[in-house]
PQR file with spaces between the fields and no chain letter, atoms N, CA, C, O and H, PARSE charges and radii, in Angstrom:
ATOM       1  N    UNK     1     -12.785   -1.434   13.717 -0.4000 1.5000
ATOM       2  CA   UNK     1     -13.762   -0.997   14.683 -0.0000 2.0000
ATOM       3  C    UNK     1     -13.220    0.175   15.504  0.5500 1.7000
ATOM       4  O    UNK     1     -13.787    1.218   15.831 -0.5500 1.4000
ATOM       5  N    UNK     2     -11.881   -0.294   15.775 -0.4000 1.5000
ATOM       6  CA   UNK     2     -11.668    0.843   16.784 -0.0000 2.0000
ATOM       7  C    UNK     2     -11.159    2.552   16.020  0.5500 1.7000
ATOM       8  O    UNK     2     -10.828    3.484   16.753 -0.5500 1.4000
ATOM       9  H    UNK     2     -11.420   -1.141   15.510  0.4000 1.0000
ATOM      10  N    UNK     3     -11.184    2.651   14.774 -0.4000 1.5000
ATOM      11  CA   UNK     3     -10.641    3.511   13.528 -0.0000 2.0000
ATOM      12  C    UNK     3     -12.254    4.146   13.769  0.5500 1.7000
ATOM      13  O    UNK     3     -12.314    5.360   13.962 -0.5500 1.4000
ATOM      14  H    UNK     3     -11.453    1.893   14.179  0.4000 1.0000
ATOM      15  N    UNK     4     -13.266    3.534   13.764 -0.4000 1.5000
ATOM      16  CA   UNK     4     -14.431    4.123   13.599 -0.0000 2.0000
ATOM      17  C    UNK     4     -14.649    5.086   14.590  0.5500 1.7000
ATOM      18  O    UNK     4     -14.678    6.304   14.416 -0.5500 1.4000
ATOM      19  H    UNK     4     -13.217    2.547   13.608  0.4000 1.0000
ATOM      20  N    UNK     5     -14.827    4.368   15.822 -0.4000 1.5000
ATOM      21  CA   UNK     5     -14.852    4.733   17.024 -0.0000 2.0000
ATOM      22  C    UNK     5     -14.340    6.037   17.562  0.5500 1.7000
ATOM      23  O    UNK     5     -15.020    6.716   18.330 -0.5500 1.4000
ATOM      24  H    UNK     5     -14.803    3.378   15.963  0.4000 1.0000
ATOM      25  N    UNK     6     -12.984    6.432   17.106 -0.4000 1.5000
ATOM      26  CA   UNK     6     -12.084    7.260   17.547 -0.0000 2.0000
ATOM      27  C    UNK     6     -12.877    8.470   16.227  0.5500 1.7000
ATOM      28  O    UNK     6     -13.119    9.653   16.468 -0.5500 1.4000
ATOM      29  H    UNK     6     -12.431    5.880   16.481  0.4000 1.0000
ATOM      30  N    UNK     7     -13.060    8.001   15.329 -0.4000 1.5000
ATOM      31  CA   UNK     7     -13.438    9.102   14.172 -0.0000 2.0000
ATOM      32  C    UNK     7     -14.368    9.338   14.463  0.5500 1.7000
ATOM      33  O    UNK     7     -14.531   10.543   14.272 -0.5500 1.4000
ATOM      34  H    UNK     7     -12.863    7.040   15.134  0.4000 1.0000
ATOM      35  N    UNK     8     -15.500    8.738   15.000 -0.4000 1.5000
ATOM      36  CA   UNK     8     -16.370    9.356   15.286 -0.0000 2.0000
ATOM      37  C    UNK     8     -17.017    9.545   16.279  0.5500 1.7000
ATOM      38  O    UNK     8     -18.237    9.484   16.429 -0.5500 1.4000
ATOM      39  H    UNK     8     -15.367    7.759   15.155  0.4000 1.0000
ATOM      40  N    UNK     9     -16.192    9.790   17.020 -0.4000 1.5000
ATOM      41  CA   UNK     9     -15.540   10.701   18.616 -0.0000 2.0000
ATOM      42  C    UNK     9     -14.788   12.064   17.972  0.5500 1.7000
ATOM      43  O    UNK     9     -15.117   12.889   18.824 -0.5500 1.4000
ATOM      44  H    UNK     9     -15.201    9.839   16.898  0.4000 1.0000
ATOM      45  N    UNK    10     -14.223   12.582   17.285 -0.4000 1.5000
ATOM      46  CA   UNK    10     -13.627   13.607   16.620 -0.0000 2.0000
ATOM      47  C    UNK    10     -11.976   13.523   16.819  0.5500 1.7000
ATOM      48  O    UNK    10     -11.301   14.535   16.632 -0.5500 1.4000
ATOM      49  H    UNK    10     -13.956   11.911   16.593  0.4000 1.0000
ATOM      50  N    UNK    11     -11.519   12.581   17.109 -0.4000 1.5000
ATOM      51  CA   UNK    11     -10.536   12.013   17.688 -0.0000 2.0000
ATOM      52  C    UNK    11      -9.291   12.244   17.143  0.5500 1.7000
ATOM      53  O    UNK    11      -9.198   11.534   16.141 -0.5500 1.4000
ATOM      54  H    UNK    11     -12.067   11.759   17.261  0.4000 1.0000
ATOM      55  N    UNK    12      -8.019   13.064   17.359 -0.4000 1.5000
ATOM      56  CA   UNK    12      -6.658   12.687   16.255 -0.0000 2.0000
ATOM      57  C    UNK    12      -6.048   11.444   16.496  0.5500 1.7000
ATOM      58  O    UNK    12      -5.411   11.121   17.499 -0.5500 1.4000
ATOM      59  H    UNK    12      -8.095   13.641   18.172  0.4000 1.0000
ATOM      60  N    UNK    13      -6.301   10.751   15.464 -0.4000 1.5000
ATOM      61  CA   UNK    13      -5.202    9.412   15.511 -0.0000 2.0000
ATOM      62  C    UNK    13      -3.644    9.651   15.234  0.5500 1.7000
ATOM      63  O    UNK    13      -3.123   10.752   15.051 -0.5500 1.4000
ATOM      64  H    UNK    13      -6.818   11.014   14.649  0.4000 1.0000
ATOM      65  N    UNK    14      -3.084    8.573   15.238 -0.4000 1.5000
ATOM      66  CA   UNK    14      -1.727    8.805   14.181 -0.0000 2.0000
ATOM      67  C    UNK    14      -1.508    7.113   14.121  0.5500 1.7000
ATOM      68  O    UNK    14      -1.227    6.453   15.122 -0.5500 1.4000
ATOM      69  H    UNK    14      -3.506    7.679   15.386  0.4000 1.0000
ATOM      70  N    UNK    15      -1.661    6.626   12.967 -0.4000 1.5000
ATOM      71  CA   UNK    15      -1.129    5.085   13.056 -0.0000 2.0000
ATOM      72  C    UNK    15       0.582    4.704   12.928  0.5500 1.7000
ATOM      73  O    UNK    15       1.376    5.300   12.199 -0.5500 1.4000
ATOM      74  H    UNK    15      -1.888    7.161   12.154  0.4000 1.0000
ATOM      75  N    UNK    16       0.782    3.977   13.505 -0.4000 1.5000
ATOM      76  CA   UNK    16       2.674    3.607   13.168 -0.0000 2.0000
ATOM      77  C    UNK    16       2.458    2.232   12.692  0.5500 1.7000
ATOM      78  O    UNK    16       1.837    1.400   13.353 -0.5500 1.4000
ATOM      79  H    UNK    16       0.138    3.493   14.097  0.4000 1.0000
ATOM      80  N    UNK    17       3.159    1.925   11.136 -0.4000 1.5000
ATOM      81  CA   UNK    17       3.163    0.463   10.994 -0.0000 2.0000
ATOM      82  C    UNK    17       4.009   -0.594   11.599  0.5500 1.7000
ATOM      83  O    UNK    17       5.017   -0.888   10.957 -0.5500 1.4000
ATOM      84  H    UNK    17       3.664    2.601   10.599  0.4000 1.0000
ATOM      85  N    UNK    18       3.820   -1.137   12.566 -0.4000 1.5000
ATOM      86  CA   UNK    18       4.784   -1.962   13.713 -0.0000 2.0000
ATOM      87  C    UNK    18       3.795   -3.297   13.986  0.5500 1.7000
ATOM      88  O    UNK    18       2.686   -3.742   13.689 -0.5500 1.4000
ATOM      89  H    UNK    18       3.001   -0.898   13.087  0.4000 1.0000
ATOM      90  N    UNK    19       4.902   -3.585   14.703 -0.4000 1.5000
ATOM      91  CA   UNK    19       4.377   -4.840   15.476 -0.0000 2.0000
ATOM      92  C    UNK    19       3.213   -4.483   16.764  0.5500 1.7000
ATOM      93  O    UNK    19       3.196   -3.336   17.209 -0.5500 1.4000
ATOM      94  H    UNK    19       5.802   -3.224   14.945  0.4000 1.0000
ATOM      95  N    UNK    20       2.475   -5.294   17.195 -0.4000 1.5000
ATOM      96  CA   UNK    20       1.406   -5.220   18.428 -0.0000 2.0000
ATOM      97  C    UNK    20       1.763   -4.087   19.459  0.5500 1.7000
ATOM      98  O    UNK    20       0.943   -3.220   19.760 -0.5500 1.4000
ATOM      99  H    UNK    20       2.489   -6.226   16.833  0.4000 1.0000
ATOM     100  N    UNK    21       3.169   -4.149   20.039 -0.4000 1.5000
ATOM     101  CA   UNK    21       3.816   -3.004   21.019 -0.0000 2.0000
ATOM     102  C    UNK    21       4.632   -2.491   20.167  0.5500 1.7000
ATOM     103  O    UNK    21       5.592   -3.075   19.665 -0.5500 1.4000
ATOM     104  H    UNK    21       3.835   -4.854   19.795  0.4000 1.0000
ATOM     105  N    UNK    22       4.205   -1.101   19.915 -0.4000 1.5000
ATOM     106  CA   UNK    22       4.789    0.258   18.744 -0.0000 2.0000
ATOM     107  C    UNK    22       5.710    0.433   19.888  0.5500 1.7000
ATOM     108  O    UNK    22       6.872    0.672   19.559 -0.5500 1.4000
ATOM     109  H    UNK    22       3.425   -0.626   20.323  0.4000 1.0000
ATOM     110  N    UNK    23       5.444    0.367   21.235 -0.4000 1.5000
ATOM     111  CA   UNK    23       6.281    1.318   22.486 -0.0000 2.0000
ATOM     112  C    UNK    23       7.730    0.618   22.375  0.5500 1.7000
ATOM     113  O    UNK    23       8.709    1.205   22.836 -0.5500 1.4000
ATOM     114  H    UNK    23       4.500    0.174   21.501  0.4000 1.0000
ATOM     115  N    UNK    24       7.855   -0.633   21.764 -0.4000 1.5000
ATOM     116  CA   UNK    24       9.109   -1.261   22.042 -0.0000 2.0000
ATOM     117  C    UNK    24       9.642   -1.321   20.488  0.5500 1.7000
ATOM     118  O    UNK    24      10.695   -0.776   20.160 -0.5500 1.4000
ATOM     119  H    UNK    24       7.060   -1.110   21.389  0.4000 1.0000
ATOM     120  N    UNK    25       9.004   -1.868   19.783 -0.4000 1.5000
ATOM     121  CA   UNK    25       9.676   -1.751   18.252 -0.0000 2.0000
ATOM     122  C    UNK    25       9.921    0.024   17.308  0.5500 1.7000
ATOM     123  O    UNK    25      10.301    0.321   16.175 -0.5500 1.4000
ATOM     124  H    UNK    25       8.148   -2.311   20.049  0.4000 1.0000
ATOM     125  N    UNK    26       9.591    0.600   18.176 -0.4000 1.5000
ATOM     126  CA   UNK    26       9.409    2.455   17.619 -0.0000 2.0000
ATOM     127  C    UNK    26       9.498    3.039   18.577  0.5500 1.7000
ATOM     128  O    UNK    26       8.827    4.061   18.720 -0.5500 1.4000
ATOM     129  H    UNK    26       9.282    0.358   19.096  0.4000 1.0000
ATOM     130  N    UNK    27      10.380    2.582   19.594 -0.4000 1.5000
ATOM     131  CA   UNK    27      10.237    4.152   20.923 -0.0000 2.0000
ATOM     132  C    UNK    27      10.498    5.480   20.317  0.5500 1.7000
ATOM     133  O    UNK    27       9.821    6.504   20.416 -0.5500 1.4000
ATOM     134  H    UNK    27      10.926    1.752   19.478  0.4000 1.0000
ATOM     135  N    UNK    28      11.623    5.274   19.659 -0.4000 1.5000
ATOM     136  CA   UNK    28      11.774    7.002   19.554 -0.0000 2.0000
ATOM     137  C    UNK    28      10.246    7.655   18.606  0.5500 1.7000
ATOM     138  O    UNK    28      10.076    8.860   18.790 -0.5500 1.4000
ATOM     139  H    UNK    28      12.173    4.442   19.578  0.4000 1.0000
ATOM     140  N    UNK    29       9.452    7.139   17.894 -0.4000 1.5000
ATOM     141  CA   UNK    29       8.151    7.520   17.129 -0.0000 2.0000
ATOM     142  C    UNK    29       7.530    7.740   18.626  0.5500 1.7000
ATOM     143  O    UNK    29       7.268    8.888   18.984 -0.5500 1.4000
ATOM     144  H    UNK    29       9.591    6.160   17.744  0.4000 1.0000
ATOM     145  N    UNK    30       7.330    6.791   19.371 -0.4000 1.5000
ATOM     146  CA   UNK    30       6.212    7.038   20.808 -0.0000 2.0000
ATOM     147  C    UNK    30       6.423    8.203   20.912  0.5500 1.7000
ATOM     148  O    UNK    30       5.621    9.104   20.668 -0.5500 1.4000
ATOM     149  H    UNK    30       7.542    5.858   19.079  0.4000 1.0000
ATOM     150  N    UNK    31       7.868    8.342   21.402 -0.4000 1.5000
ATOM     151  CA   UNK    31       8.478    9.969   21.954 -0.0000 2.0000
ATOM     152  C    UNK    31       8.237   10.610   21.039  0.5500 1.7000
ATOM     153  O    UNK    31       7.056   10.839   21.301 -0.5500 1.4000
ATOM     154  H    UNK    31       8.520    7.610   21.600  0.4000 1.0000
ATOM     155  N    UNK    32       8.447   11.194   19.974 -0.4000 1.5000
ATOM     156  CA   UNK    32       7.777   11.849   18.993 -0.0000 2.0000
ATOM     157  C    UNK    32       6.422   12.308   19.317  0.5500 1.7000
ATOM     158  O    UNK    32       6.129   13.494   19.174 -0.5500 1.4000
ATOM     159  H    UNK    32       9.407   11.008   19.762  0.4000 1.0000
ATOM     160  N    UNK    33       5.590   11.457   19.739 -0.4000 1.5000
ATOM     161  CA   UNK    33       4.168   11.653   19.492 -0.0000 2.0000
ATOM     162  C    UNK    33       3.764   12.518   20.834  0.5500 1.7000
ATOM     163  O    UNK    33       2.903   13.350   21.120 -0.5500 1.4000
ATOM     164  H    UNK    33       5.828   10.492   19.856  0.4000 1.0000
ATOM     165  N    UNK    34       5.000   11.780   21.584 -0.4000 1.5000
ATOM     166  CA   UNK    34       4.166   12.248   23.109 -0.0000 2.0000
ATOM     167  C    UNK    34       4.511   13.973   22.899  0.5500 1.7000
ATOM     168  O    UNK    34       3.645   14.826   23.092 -0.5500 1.4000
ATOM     169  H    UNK    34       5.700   11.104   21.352  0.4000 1.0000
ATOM     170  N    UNK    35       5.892   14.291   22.482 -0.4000 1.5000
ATOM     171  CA   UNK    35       6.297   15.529   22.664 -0.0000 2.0000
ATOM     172  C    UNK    35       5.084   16.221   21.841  0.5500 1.7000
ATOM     173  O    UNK    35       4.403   17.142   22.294 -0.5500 1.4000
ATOM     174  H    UNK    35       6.596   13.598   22.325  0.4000 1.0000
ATOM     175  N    UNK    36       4.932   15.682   20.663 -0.4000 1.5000
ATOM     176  CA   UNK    36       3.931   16.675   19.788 -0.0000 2.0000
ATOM     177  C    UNK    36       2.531   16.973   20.516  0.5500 1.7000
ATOM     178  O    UNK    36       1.898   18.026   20.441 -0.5500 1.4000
ATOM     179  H    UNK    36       5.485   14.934   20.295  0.4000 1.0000
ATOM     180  N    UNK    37       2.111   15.569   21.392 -0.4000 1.5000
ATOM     181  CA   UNK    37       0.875   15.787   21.980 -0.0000 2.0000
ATOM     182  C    UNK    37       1.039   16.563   23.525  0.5500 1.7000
ATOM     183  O    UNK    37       0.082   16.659   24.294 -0.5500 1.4000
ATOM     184  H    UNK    37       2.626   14.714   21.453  0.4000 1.0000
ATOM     185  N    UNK    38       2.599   17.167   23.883 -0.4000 1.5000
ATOM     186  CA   UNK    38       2.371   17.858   24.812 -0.0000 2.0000
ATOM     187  C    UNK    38       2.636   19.245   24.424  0.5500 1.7000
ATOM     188  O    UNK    38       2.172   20.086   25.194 -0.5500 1.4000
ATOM     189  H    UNK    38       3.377   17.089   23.258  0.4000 1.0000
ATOM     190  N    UNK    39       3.474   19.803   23.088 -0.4000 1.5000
ATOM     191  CA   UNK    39       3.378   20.715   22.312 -0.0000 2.0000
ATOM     192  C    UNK    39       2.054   21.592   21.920  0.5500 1.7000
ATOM     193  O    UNK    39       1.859   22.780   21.665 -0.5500 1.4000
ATOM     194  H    UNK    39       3.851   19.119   22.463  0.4000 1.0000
ATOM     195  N    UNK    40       1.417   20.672   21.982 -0.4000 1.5000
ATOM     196  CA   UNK    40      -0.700   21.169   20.900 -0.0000 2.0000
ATOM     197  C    UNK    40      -1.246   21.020   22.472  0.5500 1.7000
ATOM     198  O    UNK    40      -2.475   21.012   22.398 -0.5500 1.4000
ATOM     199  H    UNK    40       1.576   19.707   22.190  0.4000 1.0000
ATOM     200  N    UNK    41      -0.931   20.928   23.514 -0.4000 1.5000
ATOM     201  CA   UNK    41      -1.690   21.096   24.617 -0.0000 2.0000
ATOM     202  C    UNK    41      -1.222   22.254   25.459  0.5500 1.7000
ATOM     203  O    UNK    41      -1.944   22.844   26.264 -0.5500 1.4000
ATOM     204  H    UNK    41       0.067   20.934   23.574  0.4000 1.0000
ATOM     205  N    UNK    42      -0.111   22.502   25.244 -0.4000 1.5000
ATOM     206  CA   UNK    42       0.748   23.681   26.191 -0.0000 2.0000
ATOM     207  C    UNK    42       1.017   25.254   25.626  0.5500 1.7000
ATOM     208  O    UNK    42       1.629   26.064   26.322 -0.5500 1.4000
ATOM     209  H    UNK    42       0.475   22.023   24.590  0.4000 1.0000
């Protein structure tokens, strides 16, 4: 549902295969994402 939602909103996703909290089992991917999503904004 929520895959739909975001797509069709025009939305960029990025999925990580993890557990429920990606922020604790993948921090350094979070950080990754955040830098890239402050990279494409700046």
């Amino acid at each position: 549902m929520e895959r739909y939602g975001y797509q069709r909103a025009g939305m960029t996703t990025v999925e990580v295969d993890s557990s429920h909290l990606v922020m604790l089992s993948h921090p350094e991917r979070v950080v990754d994402l955040i830098e890239e999503a402050v990279k494409a904004t700046s």
